[in-house]
C-alpha positions in Angstrom: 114.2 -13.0 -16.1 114.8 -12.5 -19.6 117.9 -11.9 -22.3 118.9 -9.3 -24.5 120.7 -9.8 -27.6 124.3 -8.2 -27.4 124.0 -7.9 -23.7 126.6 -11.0 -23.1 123.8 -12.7 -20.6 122.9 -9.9 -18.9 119.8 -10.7 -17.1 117.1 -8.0 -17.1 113.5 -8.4 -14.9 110.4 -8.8 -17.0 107.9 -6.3 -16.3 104.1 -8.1 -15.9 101.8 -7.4 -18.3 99.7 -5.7 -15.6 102.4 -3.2 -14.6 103.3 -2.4 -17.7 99.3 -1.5 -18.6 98.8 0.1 -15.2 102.0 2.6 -15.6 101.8 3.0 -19.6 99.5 6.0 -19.1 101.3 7.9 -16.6 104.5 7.5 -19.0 102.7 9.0 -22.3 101.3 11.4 -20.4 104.9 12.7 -18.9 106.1 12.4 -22.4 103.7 14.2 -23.7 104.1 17.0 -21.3 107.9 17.0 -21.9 107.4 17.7 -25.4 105.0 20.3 -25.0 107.6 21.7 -22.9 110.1 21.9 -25.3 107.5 23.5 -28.1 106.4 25.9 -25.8 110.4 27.3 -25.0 113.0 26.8 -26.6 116.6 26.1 -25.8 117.5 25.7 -22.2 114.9 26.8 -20.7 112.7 24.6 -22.7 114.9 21.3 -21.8 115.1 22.1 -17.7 111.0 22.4 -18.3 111.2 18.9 -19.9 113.3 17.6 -17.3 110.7 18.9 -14.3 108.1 17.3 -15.6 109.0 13.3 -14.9 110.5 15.0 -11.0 106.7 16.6 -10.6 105.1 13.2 -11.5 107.4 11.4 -9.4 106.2 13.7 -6.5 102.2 13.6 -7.4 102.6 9.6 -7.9 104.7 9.3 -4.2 102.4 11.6 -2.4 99.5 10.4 -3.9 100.4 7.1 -2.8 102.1 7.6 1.0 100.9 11.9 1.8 104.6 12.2 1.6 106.8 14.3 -0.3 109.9 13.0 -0.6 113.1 16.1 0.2 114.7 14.8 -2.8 112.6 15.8 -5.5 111.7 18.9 -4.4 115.2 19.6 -4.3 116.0 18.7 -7.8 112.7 20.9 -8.7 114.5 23.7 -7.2 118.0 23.0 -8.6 116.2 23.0 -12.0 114.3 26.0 -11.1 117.3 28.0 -9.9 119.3 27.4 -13.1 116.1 28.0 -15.4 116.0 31.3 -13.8 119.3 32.1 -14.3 119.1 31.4 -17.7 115.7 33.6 -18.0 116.7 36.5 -15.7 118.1 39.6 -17.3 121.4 38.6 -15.8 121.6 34.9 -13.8 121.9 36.5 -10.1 118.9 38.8 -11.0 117.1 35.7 -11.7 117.9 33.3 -9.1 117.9 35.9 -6.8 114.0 37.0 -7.4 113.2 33.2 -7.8 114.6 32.7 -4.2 112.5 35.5 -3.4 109.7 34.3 -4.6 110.1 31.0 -3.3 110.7 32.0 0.4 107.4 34.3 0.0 105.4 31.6 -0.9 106.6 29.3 1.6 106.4 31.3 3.7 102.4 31.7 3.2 101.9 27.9 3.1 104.0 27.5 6.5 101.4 30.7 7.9 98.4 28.8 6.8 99.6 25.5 8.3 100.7 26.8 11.9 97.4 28.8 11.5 94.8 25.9 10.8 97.1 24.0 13.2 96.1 26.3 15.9 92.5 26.8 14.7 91.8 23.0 14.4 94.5 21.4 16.3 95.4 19.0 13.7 97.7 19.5 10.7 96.3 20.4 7.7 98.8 21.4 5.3 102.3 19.3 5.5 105.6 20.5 5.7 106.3 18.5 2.3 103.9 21.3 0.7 105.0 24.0 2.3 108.6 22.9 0.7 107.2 22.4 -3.3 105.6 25.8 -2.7 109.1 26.9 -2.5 110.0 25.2 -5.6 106.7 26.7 -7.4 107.7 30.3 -6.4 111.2 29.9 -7.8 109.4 28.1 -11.3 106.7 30.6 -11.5 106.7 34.4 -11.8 104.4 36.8 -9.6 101.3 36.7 -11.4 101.6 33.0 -12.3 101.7 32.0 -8.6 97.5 32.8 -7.5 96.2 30.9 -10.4 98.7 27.6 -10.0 97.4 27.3 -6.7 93.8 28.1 -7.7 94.0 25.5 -10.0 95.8 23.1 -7.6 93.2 23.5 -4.9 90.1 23.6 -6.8 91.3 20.7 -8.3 92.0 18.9 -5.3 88.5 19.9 -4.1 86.9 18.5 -7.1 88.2 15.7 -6.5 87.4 15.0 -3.0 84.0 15.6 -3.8 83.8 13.1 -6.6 85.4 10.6 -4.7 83.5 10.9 -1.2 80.1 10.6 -3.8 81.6 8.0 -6.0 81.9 5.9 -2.8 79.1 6.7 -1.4 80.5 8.9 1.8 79.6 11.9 3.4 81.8 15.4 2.9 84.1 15.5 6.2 86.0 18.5 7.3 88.8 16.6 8.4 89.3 14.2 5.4 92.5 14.1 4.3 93.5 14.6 0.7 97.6 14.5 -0.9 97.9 18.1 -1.6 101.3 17.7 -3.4 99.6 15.3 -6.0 97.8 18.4 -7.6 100.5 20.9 -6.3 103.1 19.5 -8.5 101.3 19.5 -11.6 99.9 23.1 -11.2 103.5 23.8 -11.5 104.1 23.0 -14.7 100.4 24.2 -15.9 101.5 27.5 -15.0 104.9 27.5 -16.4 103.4 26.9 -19.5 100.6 29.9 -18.5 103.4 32.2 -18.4 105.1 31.6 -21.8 101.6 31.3 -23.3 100.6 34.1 -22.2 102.9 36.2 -20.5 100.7 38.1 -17.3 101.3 41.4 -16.1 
């Protein structure tokens, strides 16, 4: 334990020097990202974009770890997306309305494709923590934004299966398993910002 001036003996834990060098990395990266966030869109939607960004790492970091999702998270994701898209929409029930919309399309093809492989394979392939962040990416992303997140998500997620199997020296297997959500969540955010660089049509 350690003190803090002005704290009247207020005992705070000391962080090892090994956690604090194993977690610095993640933490400039998430403030970086925040504050291209708030260059890339100003105002309130630029500051609910800021704020996603530390929830989306949370989730890549947890599923990465444990292939679980946890409900909370992808709740606040869709909180924050709900009130960015009222504050985007040409009124705010226009805009949460489409981004429910979106999101129940969406999830609705992820829960397709996992019942589908289910009953194909018979094994899971696609878990029901995904199918829910899908939602959240539909309500976050508009139309044309929502194919090349995912793209992006899964060929990165291929990518790095492959380099991993070869980096230690295993075979490709159809059934490994991979945390989908750890390149899900951050294709969320990529294509936020695709959109506002480059508005698609």
């Amino acid at each position: 334990m350690t003190y803090l001036p002005g704290t009247s003996g207020v005992r705070l834990p000391r962080l090892p020097a090994e956690e604090f060098l194993r977690w610095s990395p993640v933490a400039a990266v998430v403030l970086v990202a925040m504050g291209a966030s708030l260059a890339t869109a100003s105002g309130l939607p630029g500051l609910l974009a800021a704020c996603l960004v530390p929830v989306l790492a949370a989730i890549a970091l947890v599923d990465g770890r444990r292939f679980i999702i946890p409900d909370e998270l992808t709740l606040a994701a869709v909180v924050l997306g709900l009130i960015h898209a009222g504050a985007t929409g040409w009124t705010a029930g226009e805009g949460i309305a489409l981004a429910v919309l979106r999101g129940a399309v969406l999830a609705t093809m992820f829960l397709a494709l996992r019942v589908g492989y289910r009953a194909w394979r018979g094994r899971e392939g696609l878990g029901l923590g995904d199918v829910k962040l899908a939602f959240a990416m539909g309500v976050w992303l508009d139309w044309p934004a929502m194919p090349w997140a995912i793209d992006l998500a899964a060929g990165s997620a291929l990518v790095a299966y492959v380099l991993r199997q070869k980096l230690g020296g295993r075979r490709l297997r159809r059934a490994g398993r991979l945390p989908f959500g750890l390149f899900l969540a951050p294709a969320i955010w990529a294509g936020w910002c695709l959109q506002n660089w480059f508005p698609l049509s």
